[in-house]
matplotlib code that plots the C-alpha trace (Angstrom):
import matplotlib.pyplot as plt

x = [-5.8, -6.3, -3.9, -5.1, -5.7, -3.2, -0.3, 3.0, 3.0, 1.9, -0.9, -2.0, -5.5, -4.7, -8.5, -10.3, -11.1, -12.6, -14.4, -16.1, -17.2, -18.6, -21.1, -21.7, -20.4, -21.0, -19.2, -15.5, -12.6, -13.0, -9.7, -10.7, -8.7, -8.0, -8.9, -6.6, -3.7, -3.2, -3.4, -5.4, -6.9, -9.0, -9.6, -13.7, -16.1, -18.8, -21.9, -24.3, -26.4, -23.9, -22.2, -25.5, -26.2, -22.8, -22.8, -26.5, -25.3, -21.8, -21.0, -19.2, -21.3, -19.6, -21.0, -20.0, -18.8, -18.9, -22.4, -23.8, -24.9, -24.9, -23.0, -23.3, -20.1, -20.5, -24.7, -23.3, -20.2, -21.0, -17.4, -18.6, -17.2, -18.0, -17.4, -15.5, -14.4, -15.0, -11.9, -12.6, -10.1, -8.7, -10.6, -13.6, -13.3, -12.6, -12.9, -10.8, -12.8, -11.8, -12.9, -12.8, -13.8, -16.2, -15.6, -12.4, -10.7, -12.2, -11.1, -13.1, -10.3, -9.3, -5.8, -5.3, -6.7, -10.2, -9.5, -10.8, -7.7, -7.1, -6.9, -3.3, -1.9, 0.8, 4.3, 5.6, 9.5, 11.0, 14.2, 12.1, 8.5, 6.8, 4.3, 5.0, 2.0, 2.2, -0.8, -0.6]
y = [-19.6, -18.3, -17.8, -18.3, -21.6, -22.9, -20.4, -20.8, -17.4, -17.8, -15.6, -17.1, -15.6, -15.4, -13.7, -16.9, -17.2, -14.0, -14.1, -17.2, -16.1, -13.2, -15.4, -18.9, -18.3, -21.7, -23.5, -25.9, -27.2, -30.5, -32.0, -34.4, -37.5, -40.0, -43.3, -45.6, -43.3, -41.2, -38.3, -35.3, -33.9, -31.0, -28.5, -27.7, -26.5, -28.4, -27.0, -28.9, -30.1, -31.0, -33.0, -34.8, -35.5, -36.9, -39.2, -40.6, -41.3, -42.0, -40.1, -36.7, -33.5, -30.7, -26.8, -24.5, -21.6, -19.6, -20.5, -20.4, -23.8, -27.7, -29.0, -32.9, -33.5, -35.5, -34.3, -32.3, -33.8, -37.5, -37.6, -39.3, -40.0, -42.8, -41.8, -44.2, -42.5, -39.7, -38.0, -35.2, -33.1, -32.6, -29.1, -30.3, -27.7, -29.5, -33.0, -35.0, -36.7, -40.2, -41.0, -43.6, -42.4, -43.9, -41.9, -39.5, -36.2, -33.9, -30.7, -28.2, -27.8, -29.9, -31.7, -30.8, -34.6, -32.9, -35.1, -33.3, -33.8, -33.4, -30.2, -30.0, -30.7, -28.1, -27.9, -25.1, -25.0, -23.2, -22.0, -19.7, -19.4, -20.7, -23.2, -26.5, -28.3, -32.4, -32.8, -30.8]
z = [19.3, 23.0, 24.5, 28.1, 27.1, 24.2, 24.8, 26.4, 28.7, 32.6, 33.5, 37.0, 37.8, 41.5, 42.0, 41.2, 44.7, 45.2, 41.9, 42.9, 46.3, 44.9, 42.8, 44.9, 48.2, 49.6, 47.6, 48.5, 45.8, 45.1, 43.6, 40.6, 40.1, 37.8, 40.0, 37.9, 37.4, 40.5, 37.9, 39.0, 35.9, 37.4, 40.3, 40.4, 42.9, 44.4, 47.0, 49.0, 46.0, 43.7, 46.8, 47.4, 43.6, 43.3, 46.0, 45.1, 41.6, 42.0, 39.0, 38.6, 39.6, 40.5, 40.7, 38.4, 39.6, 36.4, 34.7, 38.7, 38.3, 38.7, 36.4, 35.8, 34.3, 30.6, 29.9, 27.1, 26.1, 26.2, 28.6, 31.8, 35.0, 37.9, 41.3, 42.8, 46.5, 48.2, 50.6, 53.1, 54.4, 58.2, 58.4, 56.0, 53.6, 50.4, 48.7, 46.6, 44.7, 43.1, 39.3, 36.3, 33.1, 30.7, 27.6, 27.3, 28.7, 31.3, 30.2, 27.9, 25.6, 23.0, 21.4, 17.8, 17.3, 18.6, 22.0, 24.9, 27.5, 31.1, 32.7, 33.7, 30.1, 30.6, 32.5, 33.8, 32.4, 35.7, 34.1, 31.5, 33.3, 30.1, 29.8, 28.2, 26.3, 26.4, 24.7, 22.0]

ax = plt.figure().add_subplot(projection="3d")
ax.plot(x, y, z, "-o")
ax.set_aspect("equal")
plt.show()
């Protein structure tokens, strides 16, 4: 099991910002959201030519900020995206991207069903500062 990923202790990797602007500094956060439900289901990075190759294909690209590359969300996994909007913030610094799915979860990891999932699939339980998993 990994524990970054599956266990129930918080470990918030508060350098994620830093770490990324060491290897693509042009890059913004793109919030990811679920067009039908309101739900976001990940936080992602895009630059200039994932932006562009997003928009011209009105499906999710983003730019991944740990291979150092374009990353056309669903070419290896089969689980696609349609971009449906596109929202810009006041100071134009990051996106919030609107999306319907074609074919399942978002996230990398998996349920114990083999599902691929959204990306927030855990609740922080304030009282103890543990993580709760919903979908298991």
């Amino acid at each position: 099991m990994n524990q970054l990923e599956d266990g129930s202790e918080l470990k918030l990797d508060f350098g994620k910002i830093r770490k990324v602007a060491t290897v693509c500094s042009d890059v913004i956060p793109v919030a990811i959201q679920n067009a039908d439900t309101e739900e976001v289901i990940l936080v992602a990075y895009t630059n200039e030519q994932a932006f562009k190759k997003a928009v011209e294909t009105r499906t999710l690209v983003l730019w991944s900020a740990s291979r150092n590359e374009l990353w056309e969300k669903g070419k290896k996994s089969g689980e696609t995206f349609d971009l449906v909007e596109v929202f810009v913030n006041c100071e134009q610094n990051s996106l919030l991207y609107k999306v319907r799915p074609q074919r399942g979860g978002i996230c990398h990891t998996k349920n114990k069903s083999g599902e691929p999932r959204n990306c927030f699939y855990r609740k922080l339980v304030m009282k103890s500062l543990k993580l709760e998993n919903l979908d298991p």
